[in-house]
C-alpha positions as a Markdown table, in Angstrom:
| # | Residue | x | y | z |
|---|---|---|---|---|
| 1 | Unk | -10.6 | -17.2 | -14.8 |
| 2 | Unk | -9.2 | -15.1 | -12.1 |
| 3 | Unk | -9.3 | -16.0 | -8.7 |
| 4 | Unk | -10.6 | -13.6 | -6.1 |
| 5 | Unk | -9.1 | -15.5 | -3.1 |
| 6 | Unk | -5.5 | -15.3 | -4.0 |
| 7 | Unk | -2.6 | -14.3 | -1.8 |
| 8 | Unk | -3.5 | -10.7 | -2.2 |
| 9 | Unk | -6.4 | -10.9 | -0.8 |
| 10 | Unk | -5.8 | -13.0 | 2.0 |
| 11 | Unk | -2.9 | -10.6 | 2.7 |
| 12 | Unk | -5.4 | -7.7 | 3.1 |
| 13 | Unk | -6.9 | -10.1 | 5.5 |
| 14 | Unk | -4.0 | -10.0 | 7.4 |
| 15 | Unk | -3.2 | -6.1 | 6.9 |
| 16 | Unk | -6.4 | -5.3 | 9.3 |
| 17 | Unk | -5.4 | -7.4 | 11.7 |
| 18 | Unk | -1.9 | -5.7 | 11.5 |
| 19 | Unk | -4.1 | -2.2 | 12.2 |
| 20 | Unk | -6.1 | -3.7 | 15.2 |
| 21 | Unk | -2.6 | -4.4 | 16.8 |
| 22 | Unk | -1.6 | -1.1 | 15.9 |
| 23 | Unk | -4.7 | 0.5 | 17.6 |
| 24 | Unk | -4.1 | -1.2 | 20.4 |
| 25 | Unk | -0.2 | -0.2 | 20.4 |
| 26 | Unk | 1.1 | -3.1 | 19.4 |
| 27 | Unk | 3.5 | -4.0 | 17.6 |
| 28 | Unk | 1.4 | -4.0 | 14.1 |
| 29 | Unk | 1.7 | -7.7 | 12.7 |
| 30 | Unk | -1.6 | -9.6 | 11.4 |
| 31 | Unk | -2.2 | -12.7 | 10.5 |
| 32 | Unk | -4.6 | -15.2 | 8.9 |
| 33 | Unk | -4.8 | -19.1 | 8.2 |
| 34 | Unk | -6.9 | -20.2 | 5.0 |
| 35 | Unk | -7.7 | -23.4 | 4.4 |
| 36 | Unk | -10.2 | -24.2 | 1.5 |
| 37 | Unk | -10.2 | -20.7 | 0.2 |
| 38 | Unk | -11.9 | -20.2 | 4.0 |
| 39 | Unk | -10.2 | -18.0 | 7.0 |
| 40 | Unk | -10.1 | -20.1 | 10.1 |
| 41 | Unk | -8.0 | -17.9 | 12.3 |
| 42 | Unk | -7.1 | -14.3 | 12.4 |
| 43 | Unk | -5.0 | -12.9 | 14.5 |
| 44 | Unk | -2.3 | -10.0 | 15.5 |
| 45 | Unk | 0.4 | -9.4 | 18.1 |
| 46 | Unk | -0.7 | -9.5 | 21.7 |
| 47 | Unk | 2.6 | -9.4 | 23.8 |
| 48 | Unk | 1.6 | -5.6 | 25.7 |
| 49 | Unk | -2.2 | -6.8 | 26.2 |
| 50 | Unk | -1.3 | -10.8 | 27.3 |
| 51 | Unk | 2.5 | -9.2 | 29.2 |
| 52 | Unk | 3.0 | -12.7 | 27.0 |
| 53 | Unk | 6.4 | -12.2 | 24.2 |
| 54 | Unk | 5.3 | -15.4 | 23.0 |
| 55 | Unk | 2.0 | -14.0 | 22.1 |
| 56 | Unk | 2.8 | -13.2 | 18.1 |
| 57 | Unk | 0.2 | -13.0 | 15.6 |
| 58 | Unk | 1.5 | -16.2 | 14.3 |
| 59 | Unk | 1.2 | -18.1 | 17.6 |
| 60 | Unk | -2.4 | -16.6 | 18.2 |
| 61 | Unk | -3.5 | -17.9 | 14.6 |
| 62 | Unk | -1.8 | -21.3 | 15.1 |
| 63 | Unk | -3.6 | -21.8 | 18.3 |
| 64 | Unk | -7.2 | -20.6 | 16.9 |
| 65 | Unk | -6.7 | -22.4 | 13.6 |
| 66 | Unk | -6.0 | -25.8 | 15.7 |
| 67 | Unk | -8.8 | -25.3 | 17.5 |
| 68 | Unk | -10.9 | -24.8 | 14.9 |
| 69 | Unk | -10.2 | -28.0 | 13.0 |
| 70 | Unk | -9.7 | -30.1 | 15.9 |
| 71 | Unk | -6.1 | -31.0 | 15.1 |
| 72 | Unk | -2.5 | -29.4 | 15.7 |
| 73 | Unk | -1.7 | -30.1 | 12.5 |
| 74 | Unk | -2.0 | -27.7 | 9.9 |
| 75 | Unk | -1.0 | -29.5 | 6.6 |
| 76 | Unk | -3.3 | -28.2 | 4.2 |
| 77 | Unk | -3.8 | -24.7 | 5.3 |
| 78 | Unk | -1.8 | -21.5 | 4.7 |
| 79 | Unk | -0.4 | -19.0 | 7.0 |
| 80 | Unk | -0.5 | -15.3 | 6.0 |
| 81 | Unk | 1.7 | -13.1 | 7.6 |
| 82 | Unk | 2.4 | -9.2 | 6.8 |
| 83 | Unk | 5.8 | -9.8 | 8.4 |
| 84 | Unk | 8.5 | -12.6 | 8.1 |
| 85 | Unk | 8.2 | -15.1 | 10.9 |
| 86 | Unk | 11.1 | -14.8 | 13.3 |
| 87 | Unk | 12.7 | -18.3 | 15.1 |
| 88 | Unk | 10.4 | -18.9 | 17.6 |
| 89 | Unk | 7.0 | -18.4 | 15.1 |
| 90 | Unk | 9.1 | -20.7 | 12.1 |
| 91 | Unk | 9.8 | -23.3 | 14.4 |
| 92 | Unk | 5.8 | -23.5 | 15.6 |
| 93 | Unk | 5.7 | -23.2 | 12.1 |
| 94 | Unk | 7.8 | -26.4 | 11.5 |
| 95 | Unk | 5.7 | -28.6 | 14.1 |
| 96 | Unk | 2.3 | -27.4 | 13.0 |
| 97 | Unk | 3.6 | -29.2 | 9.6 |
| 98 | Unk | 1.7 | -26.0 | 7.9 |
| 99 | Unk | 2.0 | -26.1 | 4.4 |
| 100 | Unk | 2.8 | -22.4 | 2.7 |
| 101 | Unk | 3.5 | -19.8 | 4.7 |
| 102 | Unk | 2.9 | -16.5 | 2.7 |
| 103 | Unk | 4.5 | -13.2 | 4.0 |
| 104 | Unk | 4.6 | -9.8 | 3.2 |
| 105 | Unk | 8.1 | -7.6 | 4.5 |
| 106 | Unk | 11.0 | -9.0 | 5.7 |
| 107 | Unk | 12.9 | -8.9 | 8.7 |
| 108 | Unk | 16.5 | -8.6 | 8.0 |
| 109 | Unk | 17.3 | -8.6 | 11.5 |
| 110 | Unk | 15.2 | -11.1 | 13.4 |
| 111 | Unk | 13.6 | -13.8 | 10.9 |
| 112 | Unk | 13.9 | -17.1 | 10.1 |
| 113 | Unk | 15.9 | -16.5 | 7.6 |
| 114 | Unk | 18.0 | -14.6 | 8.9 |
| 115 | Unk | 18.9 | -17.5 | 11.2 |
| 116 | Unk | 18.4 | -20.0 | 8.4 |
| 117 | Unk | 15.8 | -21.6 | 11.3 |
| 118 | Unk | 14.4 | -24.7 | 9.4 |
| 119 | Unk | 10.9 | -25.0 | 8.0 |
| 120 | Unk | 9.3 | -27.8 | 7.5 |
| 121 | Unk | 10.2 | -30.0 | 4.6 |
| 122 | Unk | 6.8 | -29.4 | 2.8 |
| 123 | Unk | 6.2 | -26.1 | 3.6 |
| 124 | Unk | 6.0 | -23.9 | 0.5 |
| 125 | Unk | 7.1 | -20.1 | 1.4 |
| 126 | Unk | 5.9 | -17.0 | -1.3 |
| 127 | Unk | 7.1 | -13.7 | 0.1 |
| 128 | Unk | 7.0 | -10.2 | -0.9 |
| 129 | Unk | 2.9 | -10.0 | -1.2 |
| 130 | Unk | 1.9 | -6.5 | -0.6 |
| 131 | Unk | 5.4 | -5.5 | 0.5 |
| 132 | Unk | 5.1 | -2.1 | 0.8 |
| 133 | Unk | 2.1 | -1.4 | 2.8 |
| 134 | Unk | 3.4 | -4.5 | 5.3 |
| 135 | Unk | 6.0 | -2.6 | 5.6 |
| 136 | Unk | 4.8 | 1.2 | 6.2 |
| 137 | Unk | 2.6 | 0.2 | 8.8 |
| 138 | Unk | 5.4 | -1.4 | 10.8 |
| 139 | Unk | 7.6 | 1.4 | 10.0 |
| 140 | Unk | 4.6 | 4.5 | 10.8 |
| 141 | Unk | 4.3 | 2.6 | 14.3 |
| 142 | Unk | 8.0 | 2.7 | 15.5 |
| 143 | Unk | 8.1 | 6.6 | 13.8 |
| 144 | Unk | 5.1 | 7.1 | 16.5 |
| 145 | Unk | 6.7 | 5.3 | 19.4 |
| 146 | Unk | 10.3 | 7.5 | 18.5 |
| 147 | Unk | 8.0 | 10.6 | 18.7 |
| 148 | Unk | 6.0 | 10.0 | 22.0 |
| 149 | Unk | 9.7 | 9.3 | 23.9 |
């Protein structure tokens, strides 16, 4: 039997969060934590609004999901992201103890792999899910900064 909560659809989740940063011109990253087949915490990029560069969408969900289950750990819940996690967002990661991380594009430039920054040990990672449109909506938001400067 198929199931309808998969990482697909939890990454859709995230992909409208990625649109709310984008209407509110930032930059357009979304995410969501599941636990239980259940969203506990959605969030999306809020450096411009908070003047905060800490405030990534990972951070925001982090500190909603803790809330939410009373705990900072996050063990049994899943992070989905639509863009790799850079250092700072992986090492959160790493103390949160999350256990998948699931993201969409990566970021050659400025993600965790890119640094090799360490996960923790039993965090499972699945990228690529819904690459492409991750991607474009990153990619249509610095097209529309270039143009307005």
């Amino acid at each position: 039997m198929l199931d309808p909560f998969d990482d697909t659809y939890f990454m859709k989740r995230a992909l409208q969060e990625a649109e709310t940063a984008f209407e509110k011109d930032e930059v357009p990253i979304g995410a969501v934590i599941v636990i239980n087949n259940q969203i506990i915490a959605r969030a999306h990029n809020l450096t411009e609004t908070l003047n905060d560069v800490t405030a990534h969408a990972e951070m925001q969900a982090f500190t909603a999901a803790a809330d939410f289950l009373g705990g900072k750990y996050l063990k049994d819940c899943t992070l989905y992201v639509t863009l790799e996690p850079c250092q700072m967002c992986a090492g959160a990661s790493y103390w949160t103890q999350i256990g998948k991380i699931v993201f969409g594009a990566r970021d050659e430039q400025r993600g965790f792999q890119y640094y090799n920054t360490q996960l923790h040990p039993k965090t499972k990672v699945v990228n690529g899910i819904l690459e492409e449109g991750c991607s474009e909506i990153i990619t249509r938001f610095f097209i529309q900064k270039r143009s307005l400067n």
